[in-house]
C-alpha positions in Angstrom: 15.2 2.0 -21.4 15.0 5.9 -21.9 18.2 7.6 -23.3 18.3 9.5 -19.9 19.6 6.0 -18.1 22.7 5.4 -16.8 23.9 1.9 -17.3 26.3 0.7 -14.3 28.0 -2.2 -13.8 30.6 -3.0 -10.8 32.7 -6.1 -9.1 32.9 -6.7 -5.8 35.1 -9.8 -4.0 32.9 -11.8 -1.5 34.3 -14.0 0.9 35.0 -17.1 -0.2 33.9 -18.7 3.3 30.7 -17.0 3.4 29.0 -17.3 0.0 26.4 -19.4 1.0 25.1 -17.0 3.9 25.4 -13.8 1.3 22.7 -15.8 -1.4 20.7 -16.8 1.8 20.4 -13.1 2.9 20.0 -12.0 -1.1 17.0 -14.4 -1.3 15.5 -12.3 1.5 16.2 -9.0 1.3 14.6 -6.8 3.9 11.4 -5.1 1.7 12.2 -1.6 3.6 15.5 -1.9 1.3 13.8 -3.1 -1.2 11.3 -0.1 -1.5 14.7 2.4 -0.7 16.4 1.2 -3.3 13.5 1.9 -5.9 12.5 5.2 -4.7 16.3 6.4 -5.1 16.8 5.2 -8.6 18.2 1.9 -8.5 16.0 0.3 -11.6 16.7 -3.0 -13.2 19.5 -4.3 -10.6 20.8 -7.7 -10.8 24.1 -9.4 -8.8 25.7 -12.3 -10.4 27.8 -14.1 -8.2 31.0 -16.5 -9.5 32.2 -19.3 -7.4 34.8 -17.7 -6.0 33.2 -15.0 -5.1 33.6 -12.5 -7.9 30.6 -10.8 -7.5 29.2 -8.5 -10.5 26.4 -6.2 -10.5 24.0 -4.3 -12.5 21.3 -1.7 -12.3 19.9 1.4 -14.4 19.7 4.4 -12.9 19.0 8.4 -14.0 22.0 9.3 -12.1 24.5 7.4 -9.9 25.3 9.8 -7.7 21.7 11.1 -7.5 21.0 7.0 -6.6 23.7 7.0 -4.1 23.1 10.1 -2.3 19.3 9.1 -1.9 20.2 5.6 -0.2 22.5 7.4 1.9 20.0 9.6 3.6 17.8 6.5 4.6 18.4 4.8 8.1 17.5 1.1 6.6 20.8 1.7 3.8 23.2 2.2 6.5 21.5 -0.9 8.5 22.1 -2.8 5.7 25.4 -1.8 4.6 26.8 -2.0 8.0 25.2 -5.8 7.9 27.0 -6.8 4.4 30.5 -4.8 4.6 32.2 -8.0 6.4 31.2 -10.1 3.9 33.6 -8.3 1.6 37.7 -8.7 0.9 39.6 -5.5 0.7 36.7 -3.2 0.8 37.4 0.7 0.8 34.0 1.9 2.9 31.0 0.5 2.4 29.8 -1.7 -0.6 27.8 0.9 -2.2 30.3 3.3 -1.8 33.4 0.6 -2.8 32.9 -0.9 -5.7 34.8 -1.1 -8.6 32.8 0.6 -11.2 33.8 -0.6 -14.5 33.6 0.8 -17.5 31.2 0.1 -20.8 32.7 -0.4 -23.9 30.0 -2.1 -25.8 26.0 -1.9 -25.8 23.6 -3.7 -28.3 20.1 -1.9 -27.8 
């Protein structure tokens, strides 16, 4: 990874009722979102996903706000996020504009 890449990490709470139909509709992501996400600088993004619903992600990205500003001008990120925001407790907007960004305090390259 270049020095120019921001690492980010964030938490999210899923539902603990609907788990199972949030890793169904992550094993299928839609490929328009998919290709969105890569052309607006989301590179190397993972979820991780804890029984109860703690959900924790990653991705690499030149800028975060650059990354978010480019999914918010496509039509297919506010499909999706309108699509995923209920499967979410306590939620302030939508997903990719909620989470709880935390903060790095350790790296081994």
């Amino acid at each position: 990874m270049s020095a120019s890449m921001q690492r980010v990490c964030f938490q999210l709470q899923v539902r603990p009722d609907r788990l199972d139909e949030y890793r169904t509709r992550h094993r299928a992501v839609w490929p328009e979102m998919l290709a969105a996400l890569r052309s607006t600088g989301w590179h190397n993004y993972s979820l991780f996903l804890r029984p109860d619903g703690l959900l924790t992600g990653y991705f690499e990205t030149p800028s975060l706000q650059a990354a978010r500003d480019g999914m918010a001008r496509t039509d297919v990120n506010a499909r999706w996020q309108a699509e995923m925001a209920p499967f979410f407790v306590e939620l302030q907007g939508t997903p990719d504009q909620g989470f709880l960004q935390l903060e790095e305090v350790f790296h081994l390259e």
